[in-house]
LUMLUMBA-551671 format. One record per residue: residue number from 1; x, y, z of N, C-alpha, C, CB in turn. Coordinates in nm, 3 decimals. Glycine has a CB too. Example, Ala and Ser with C-alpha at 12.3 -4.5 7.8 and 13.67 -1.06 7.14 Angstrom:
# LUMLUMBA-551671
(1,(1.319,-0.569,0.780),(1.230,-0.450,0.780),(1.320,-0.330,0.780),(1.131,-0.447,0.905)),
(2,(1.285,-0.225,0.708),(1.367,-0.106,0.714),(1.290,0.003,0.787),(1.408,-0.060,0.572)),
# end
This chain:
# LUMLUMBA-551671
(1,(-2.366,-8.875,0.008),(-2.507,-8.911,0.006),(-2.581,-8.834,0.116),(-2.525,-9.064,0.024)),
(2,(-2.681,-8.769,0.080),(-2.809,-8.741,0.201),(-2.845,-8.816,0.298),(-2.932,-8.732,0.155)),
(3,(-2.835,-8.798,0.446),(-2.924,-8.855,0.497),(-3.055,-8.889,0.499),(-2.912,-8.833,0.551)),
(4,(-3.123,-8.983,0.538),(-3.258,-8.973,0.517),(-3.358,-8.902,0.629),(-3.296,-9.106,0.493)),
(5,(-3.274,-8.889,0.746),(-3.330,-8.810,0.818),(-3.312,-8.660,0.788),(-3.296,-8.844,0.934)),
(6,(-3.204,-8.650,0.715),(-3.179,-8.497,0.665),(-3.264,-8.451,0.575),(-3.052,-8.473,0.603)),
(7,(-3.284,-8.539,0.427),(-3.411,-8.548,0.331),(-3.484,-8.483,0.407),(-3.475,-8.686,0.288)),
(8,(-3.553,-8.572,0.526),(-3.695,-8.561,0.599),(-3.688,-8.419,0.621),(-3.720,-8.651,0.746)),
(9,(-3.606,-8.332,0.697),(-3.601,-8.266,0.724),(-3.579,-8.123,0.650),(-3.559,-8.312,0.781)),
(10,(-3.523,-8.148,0.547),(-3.544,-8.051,0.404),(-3.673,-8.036,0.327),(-3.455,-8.104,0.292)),
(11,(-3.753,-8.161,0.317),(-3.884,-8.158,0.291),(-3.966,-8.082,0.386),(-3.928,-8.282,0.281)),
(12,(-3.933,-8.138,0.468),(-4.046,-8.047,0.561),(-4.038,-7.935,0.603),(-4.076,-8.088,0.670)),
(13,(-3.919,-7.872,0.595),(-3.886,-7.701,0.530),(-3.915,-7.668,0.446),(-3.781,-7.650,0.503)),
(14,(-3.930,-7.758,0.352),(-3.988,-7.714,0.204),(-4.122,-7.685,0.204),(-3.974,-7.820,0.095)),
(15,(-4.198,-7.751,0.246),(-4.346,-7.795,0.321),(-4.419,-7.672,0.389),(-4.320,-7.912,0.452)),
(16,(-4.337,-7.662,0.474),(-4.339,-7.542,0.562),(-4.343,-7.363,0.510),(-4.210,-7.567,0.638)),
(17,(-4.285,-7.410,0.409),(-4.205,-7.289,0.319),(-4.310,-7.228,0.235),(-4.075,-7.346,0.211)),
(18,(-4.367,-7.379,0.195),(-4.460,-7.358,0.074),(-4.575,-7.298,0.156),(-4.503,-7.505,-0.021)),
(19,(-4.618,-7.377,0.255),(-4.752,-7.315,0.289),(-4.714,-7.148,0.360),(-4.841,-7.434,0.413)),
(20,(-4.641,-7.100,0.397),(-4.634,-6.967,0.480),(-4.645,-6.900,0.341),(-4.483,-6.929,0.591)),
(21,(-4.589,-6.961,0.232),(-4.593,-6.847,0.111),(-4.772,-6.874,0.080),(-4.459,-6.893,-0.059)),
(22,(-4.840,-6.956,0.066),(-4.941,-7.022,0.033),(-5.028,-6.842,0.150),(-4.941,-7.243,0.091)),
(23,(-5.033,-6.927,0.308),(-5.119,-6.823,0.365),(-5.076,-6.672,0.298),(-5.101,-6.826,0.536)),
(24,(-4.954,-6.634,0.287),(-4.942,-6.503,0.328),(-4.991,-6.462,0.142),(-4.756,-6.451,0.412)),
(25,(-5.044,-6.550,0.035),(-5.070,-6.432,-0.054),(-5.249,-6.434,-0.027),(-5.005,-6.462,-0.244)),
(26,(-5.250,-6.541,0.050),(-5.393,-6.552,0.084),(-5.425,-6.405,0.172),(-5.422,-6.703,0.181)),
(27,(-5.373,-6.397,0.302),(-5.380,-6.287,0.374),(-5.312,-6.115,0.290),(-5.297,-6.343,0.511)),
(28,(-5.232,-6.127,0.171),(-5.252,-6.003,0.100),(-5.382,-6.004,-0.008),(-5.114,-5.974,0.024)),
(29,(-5.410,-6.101,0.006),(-5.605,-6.106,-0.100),(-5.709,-6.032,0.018),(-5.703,-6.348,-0.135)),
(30,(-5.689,-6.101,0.147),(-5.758,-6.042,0.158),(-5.747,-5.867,0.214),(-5.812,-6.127,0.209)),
(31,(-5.620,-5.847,0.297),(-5.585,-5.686,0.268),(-5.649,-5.609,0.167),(-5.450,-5.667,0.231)),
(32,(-5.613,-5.688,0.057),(-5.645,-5.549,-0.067),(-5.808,-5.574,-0.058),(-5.564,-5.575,-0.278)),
(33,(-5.885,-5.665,-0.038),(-6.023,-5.630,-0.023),(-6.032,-5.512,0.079),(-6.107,-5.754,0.023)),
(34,(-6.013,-5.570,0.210),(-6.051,-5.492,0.312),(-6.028,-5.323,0.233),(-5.948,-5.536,0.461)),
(35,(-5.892,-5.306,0.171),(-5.831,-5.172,0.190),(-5.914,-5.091,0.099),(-5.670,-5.162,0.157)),
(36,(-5.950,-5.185,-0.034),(-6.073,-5.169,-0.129),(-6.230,-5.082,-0.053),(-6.113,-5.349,-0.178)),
(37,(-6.258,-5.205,0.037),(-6.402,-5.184,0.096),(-6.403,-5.046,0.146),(-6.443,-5.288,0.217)),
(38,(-6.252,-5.010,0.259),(-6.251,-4.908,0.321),(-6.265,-4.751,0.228),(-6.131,-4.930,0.397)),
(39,(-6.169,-4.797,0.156),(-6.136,-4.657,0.045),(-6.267,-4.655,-0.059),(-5.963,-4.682,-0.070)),
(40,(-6.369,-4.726,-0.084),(-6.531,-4.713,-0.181),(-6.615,-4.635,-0.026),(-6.635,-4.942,-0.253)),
(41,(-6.590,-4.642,0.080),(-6.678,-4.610,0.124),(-6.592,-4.461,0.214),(-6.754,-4.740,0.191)),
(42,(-6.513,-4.447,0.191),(-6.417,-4.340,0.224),(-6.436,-4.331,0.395),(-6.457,-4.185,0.134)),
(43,(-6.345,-4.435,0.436),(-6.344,-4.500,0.571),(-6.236,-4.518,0.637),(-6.389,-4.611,0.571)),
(44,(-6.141,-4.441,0.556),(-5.979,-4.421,0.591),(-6.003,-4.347,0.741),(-5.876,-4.303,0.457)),
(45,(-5.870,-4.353,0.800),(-5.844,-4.290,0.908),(-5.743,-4.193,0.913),(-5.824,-4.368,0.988)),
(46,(-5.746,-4.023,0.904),(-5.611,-3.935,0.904),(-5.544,-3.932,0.981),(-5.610,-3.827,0.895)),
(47,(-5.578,-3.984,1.089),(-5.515,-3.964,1.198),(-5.502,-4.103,1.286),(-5.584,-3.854,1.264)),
(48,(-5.339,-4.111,1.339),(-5.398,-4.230,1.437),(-5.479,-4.258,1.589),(-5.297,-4.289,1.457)),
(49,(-5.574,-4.371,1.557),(-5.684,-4.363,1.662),(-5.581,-4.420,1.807),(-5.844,-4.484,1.612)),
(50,(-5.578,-4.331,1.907),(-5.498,-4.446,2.038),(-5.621,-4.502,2.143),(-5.358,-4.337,2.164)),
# end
């Protein structure tokens, strides 16, 4: 049998799990805007800036 403190603790990895997947397709939505905005207005960089 599972503990129930173990349960707890699988859920809330699960929890955890879900939302990092949750932000991170949020934060590739908005990448591909940004990378969008940059490349319509031809705002790329050839070189790196230090």
């Amino acid at each position: 049998a599972v503990n129930s403190t173990d349960a707890s603790e699988i859920l809330f990895e699960h929890q955890v799990f879900n939302e990092m997947l949750e932000h991170a397709s949020h934060m590739s939505s908005v990448l591909e805007k940004i990378t969008l905005f940059y490349s319509q207005r031809r705002l790329e960089q050839t070189k790196i800036v230090t």
